[in-house]
N, C-alpha and C positions, 0 to 999 in steps of 0.2 A: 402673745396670742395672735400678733398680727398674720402670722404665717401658716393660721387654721385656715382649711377651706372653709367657703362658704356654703351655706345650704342653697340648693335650688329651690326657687320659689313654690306655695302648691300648685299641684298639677303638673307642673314640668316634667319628673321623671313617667307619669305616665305617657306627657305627649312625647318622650324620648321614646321611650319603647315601640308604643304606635307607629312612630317614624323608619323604626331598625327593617330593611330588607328583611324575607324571611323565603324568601324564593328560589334561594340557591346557599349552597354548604356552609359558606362561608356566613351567610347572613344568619342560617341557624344557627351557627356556632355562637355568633356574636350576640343573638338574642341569649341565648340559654345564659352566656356572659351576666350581659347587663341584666338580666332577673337574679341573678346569685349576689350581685353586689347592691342592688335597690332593696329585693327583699329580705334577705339574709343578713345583710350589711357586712358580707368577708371582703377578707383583705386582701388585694394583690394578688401576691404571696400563696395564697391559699384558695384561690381561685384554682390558680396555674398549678398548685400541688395536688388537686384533687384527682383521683384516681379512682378508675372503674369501681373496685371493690368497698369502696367509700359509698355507695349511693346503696343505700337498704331500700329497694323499692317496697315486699311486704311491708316493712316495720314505717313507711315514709318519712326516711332518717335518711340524716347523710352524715358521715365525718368528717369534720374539718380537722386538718392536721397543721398547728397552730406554731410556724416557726416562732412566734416569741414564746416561751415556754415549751416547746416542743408537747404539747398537749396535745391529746386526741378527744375535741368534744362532738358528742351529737347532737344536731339540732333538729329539729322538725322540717318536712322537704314539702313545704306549700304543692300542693296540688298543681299551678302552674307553672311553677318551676319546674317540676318532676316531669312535665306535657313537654313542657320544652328543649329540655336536657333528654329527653326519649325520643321525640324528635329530630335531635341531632343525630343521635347515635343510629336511630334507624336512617334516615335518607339525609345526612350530612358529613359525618365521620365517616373519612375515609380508614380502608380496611390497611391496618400497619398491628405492627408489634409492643406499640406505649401502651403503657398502662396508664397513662393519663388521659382521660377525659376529655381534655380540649389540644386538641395535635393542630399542627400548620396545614394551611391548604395544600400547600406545595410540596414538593419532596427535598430536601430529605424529609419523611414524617417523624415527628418529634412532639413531644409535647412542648406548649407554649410554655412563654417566661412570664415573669411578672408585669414586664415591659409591654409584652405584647397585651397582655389584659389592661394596662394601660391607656395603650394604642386605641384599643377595641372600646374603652368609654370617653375618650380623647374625641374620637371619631363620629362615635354618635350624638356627642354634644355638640357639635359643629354642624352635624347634618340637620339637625333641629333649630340650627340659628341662635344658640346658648353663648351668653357671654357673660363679664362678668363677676366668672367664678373661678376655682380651680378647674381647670380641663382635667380631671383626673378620673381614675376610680374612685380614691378616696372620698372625691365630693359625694357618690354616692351613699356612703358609710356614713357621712357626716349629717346629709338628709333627713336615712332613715332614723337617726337618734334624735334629728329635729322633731322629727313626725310623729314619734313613739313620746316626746314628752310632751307635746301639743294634745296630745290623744289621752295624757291621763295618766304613763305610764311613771314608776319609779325611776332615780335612777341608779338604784339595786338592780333593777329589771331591765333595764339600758344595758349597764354593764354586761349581764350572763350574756347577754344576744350578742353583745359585742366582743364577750369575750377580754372584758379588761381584767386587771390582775387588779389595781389601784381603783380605788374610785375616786379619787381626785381629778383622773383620766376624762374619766364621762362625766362628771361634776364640770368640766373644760366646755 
């Protein structure tokens, strides 16, 4: 278990986000980022796989398409997430042919990798002065099931959000 991330302490992920640029493409891009893996808690993976047709703005759903099990589940699309990720798209995303959601600033446009959503909570952890922890995304996945069992929550109810198969997983 030594090689869990660690949780960020409370409050940190919001003073992260507070901190994230949001002034120019690439800062929207990275906010919309860091709110899909705080509140959501997705992975990597499925950050960088999410694709235009994926966000049900009526139904405020979105689909996560789940490389371990290659499942499609929906989740509920928080309000500010949904602000954020419409945000981009309207005065951030530049105009290309991906069907992915979060494309590179630069050209070639493509959508990003896993790596790069990495990058992107790697970077705002550092700009907030965060140490300590895993530099990762994952930290923020790891947070939010801190936060959700601190707050009361099962961890039946851990699991679906997070989309474990095992609950031995979230029991971790």
């Amino acid at each position: 278990l030594a090689g869990l991330p660690k949780q960020l302490p409370r409050g940190v992920v919001r003073r992260v986000l507070a901190d994230q640029e949001r002034d120019n493409a690439a800062g929207r891009r990275n906010y919309a980022i860091l709110l899909l893996l705080a509140r959501l808690g997705l992975r990597s993976c499925e950050v960088a796989a999410l694709r235009l047709e994926d966000v049900d703005w009526e139904g405020a759903r979105v689909n996560i398409r789940s490389r371990k099990g290659g499942r499609v589940i929906a989740l509920p699309l928080p309000g500010d997430v949904g602000r954020a990720i419409a945000e981009y798209l309207k005065d951030g995303r530049p105009s290309c042919t991906s069907r992915e959601v979060f494309v590179s600033t630069h050209a070639p446009l493509a959508g990003i990798s896993r790596i790069s959503v990495g990058h992107v909570a790697r970077r705002a952890l550092l700009r907030s002065g965060i140490t300590g922890v895993s530099m990762g995304a994952h930290t923020f996945r790891h947070t939010l099931a801190g936060e959700m069992l601190r707050r009361g929550a099962s961890l039946d109810e851990i699991g679906r959000i997070l989309r474990h198969r095992d609950a031995s997983t979230t029991a971790i």
